[in-house]
C-alpha positions as CSV (number, residue, x, y, z in Angstrom):
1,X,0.0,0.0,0.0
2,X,1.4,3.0,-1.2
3,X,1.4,5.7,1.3
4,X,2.6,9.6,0.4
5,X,2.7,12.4,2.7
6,X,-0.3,14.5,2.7
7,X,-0.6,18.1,1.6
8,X,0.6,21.3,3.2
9,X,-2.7,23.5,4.3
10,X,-3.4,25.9,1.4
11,X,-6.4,28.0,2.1
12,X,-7.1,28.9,-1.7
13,X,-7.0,24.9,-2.8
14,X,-8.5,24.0,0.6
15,X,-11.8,26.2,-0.7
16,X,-11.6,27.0,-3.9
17,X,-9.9,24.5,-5.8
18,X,-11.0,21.3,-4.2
19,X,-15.0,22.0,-4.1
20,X,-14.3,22.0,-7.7
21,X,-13.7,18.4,-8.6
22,X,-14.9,17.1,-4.9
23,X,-18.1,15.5,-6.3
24,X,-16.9,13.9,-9.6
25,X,-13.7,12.5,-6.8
26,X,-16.3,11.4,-4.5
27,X,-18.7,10.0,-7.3
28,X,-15.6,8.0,-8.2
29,X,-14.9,6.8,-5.0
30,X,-18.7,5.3,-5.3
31,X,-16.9,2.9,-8.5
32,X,-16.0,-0.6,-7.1
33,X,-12.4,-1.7,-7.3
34,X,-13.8,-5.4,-8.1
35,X,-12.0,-6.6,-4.4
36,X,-11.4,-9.8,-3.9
37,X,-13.7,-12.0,-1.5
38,X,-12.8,-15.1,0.7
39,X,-13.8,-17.0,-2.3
40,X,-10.4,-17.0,-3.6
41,X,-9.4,-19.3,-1.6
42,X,-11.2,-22.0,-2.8
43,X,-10.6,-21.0,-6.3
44,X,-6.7,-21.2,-5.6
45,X,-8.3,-24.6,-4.9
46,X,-9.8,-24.9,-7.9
47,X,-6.5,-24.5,-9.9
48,X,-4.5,-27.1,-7.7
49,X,-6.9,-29.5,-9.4
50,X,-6.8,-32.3,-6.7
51,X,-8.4,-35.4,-7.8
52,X,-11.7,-37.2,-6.2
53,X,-10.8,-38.1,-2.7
54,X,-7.8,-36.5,-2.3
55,X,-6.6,-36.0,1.6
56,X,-7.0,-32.7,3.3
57,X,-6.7,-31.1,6.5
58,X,-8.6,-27.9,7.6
59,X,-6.2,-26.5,10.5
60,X,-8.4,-24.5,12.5
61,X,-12.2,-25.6,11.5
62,X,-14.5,-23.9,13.7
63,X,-17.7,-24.7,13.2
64,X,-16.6,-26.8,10.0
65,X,-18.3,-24.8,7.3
66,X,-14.8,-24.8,5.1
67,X,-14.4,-28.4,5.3
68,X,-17.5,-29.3,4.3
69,X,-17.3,-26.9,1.4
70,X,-13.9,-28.5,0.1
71,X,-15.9,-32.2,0.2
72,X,-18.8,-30.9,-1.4
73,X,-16.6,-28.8,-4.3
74,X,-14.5,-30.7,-5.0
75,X,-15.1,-34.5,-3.7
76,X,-12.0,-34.5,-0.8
77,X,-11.5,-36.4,1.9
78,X,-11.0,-33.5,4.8
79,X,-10.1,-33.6,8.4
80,X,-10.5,-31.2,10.5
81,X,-8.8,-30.1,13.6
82,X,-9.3,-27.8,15.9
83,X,-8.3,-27.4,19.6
84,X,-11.4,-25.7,21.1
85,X,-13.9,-28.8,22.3
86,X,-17.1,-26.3,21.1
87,X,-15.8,-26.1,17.3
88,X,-15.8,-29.6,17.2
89,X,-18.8,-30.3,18.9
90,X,-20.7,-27.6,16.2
91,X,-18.6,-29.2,13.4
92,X,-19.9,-32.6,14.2
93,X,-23.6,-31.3,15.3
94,X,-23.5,-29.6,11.3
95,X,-22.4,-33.1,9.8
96,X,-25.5,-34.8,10.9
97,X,-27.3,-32.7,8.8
98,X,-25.2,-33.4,5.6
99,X,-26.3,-36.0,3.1
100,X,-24.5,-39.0,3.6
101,X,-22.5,-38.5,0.6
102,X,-20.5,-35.8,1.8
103,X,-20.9,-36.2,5.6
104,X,-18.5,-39.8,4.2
105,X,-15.9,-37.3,3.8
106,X,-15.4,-35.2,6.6
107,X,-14.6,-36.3,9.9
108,X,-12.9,-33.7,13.1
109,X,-10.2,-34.0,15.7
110,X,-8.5,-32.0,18.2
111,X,-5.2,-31.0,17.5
112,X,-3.6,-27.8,16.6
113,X,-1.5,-26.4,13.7
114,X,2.0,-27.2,15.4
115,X,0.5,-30.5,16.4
116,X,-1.6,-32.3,13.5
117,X,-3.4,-35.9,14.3
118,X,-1.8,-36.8,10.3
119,X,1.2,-39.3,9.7
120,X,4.7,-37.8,8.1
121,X,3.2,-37.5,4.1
122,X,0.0,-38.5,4.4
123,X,-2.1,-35.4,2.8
124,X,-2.4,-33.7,-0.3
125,X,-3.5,-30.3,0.9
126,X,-3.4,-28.2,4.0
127,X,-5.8,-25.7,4.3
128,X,-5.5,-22.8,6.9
129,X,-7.7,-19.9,7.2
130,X,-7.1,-16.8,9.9
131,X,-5.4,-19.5,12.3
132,X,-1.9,-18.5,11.7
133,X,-2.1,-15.5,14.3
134,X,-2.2,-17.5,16.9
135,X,-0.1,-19.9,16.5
136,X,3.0,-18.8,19.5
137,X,5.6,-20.2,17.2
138,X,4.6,-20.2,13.9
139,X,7.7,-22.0,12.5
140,X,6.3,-25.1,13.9
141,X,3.3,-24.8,12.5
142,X,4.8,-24.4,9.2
143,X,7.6,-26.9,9.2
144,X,4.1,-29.3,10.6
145,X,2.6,-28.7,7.5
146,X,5.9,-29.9,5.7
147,X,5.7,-33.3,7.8
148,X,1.9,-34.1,7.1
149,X,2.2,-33.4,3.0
150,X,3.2,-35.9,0.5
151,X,6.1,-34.6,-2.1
152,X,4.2,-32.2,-4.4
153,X,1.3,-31.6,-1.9
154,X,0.4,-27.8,-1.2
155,X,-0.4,-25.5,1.5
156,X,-3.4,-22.7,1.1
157,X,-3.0,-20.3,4.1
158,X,-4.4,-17.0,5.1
159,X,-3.6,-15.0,7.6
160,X,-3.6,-11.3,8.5
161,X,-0.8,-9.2,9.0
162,X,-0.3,-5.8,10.7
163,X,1.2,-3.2,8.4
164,X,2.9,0.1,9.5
165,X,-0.3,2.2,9.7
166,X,-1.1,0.1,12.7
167,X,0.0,2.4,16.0
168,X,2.1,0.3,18.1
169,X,0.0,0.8,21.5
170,X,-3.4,0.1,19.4
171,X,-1.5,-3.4,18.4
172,X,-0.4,-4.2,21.7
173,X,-3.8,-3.4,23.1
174,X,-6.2,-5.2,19.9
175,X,-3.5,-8.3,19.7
176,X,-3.9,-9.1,23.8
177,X,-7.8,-9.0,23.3
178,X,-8.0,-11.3,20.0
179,X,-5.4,-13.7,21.4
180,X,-3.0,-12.5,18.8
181,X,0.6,-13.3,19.2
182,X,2.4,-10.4,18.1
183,X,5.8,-12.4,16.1
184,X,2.9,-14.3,14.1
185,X,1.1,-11.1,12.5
186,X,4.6,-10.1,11.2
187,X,4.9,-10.3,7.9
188,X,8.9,-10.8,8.0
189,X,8.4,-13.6,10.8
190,X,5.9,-15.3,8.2
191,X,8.0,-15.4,5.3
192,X,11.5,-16.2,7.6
193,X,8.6,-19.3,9.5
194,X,7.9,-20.6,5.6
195,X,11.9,-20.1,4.5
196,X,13.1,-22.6,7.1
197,X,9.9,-25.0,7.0
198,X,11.7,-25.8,3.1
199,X,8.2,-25.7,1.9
200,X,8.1,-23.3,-1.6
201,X,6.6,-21.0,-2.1
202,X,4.2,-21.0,-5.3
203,X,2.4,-17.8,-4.6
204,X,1.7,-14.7,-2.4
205,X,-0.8,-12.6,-2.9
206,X,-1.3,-9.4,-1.1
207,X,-4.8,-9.0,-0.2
208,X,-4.7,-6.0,1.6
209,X,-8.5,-4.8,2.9
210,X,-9.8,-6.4,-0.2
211,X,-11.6,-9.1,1.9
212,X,-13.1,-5.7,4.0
213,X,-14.0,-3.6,0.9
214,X,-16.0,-6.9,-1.0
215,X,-17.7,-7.8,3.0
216,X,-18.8,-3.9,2.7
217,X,-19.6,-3.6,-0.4
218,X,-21.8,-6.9,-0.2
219,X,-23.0,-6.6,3.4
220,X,-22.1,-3.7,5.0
221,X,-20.1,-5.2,7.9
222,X,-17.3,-2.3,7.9
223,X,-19.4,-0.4,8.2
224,X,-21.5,-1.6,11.2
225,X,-18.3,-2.3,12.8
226,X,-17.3,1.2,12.6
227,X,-21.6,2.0,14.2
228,X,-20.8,-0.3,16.6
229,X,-17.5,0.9,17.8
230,X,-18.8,4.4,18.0
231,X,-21.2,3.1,20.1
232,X,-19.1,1.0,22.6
233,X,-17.1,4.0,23.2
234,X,-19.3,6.6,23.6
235,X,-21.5,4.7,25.9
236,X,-19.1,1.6,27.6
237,X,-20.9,1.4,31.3
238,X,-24.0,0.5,29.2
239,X,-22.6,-2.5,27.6
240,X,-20.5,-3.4,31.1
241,X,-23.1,-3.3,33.1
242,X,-25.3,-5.5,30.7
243,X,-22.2,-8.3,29.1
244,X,-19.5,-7.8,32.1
245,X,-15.9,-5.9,31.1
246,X,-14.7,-9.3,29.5
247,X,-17.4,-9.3,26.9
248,X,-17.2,-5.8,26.0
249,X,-13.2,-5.7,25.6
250,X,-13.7,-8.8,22.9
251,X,-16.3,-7.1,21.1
252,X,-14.8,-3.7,21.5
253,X,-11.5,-5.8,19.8
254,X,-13.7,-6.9,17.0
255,X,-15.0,-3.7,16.0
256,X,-11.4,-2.3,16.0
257,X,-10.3,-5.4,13.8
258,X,-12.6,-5.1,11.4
259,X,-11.6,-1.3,11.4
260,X,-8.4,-1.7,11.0
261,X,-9.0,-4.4,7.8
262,X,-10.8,-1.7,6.0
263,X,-8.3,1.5,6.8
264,X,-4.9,-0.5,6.2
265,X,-3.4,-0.9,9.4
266,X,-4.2,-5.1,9.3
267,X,-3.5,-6.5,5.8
268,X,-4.8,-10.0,4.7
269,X,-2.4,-12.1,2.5
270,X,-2.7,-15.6,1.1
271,X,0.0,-17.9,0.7
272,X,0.4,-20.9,-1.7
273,X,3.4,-23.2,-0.7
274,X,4.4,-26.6,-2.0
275,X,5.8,-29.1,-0.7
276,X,9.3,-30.2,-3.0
277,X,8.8,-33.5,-5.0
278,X,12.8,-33.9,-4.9
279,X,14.4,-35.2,-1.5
């Protein structure tokens, strides 16, 4: 993201030669930029062009809603993992539902991303989504992913990264509410983590707020976030009182994060990594 330093106070172009072109600029700024959505994920998918019943593992399922979407796209066999006993009891509460088809395909485990329930090259694919943050040493996680593939099998990870617009104290404070360990959302740790795992890198693609403009654009989430934020800080004791302080630092986190997706200080990226045939 290209950042330049903003313009010296000029009274004359402040009010005269601004409110000139300041509706066709902001009747421009009304143009989508066509941002990508979380969709590309599963197209990167797409293109890896795994056959029928190929072996994956969703690192970090939640409620399983990926998982089940990379069975019913494209016909894989996914685990998925998760260490929080909850996720997996939603994930396996939302396979009952599933034709027996798919629910075939997807089973769930607890493990974690430095830790995966998978013997050494036994999977084709590992699929990671917004996990990778907080992971405390994210080298193991990586050089894991190494272990579990077969030669040629990939990784398709994203994660969000804090940029320089992000004020160190508004980190420190947003990273200790989400559970974020600080190393992990650094883009230079990522890469050096990925280096050393020996994995290769195929592709990575700088998402920036892309993910935040499309979930505007479509459903007005930014916005809201930024409603709700207002909100929480104008007004905190009311939303104490009611939730307790715990509750309204995790939502006040939230609000921030999404903030912080759509103004550049938190930048998504998406990383496509292969594990070498040779060796």
């Amino acid at each position: 993201m290209r950042q330049t330093r903003p313009v010296a106070w000029d009274r004359e172009f402040f009010y005269d030669t601004y409110p000139r072109v300041e509706e066709a600029f902001a009747a421009r700024l009304e143009e989508s930029l066509a941002p990508r959505d979380p969709s590309i994920m599963l197209q990167v998918v797409r293109e890896l062009d795994l056959p029928p019943d190929s072996r994956v593992v969703d690192v970090g399922c939640g409620d399983g809603a990926h998982a089940f979407r990379l069975a019913t796209h494209f016909g894989l066999r996914v685990l998925g993992i998760d260490p929080v006993q909850r996720h997996l009891d939603l994930a396996r509460a939302a396979r009952r539902d599933l034709v027996p088809e798919i629910a075939s395909r997807v089973s769930f485990e607890r493990g974690t991303a430095a830790a995966l329930p998978a013997p050494d090259a036994s999977l084709d694919l590992v699929w990671c989504r917004d996990v990778m943050v907080h992971v405390e040493h994210p080298e193991d996680a990586w050089a894991e992913f190494a272990r579990v593939l077969r030669p040629g099998g990939h990784v398709v990870s994203h994660q969000v990264v804090a940029t320089d617009l992000l004020p160190p104290d508004e980190a420190d404070w947003l990273f200790d509410v989400r559970g974020v360990v600080p190393s992990s959302a650094d883009a230079r740790v990522v890469d050096e983590a990925i280096a050393r795992s020996g994995l290769e890198v195929v592709d990575s693609i700088d998402l920036a707020g892309e993910w935040g403009e499309w979930s505007q654009e479509h459903e007005g989430a930014g916005g809201r976030a930024l409603l709700h934020l207002a909100r929480l800080l104008r007004d905190p004791e009311r939303y104490r009182a009611e939730f307790d302080d715990e509750a309204y630092d995790v939502m006040l986190g939230d609000c921030r994060w999404h903030v912080h997706r759509m103004s550049g200080g938190l930048a998504g990226r998406l990383d496509v990594l292969r594990r070498p045939r040779r060796g």
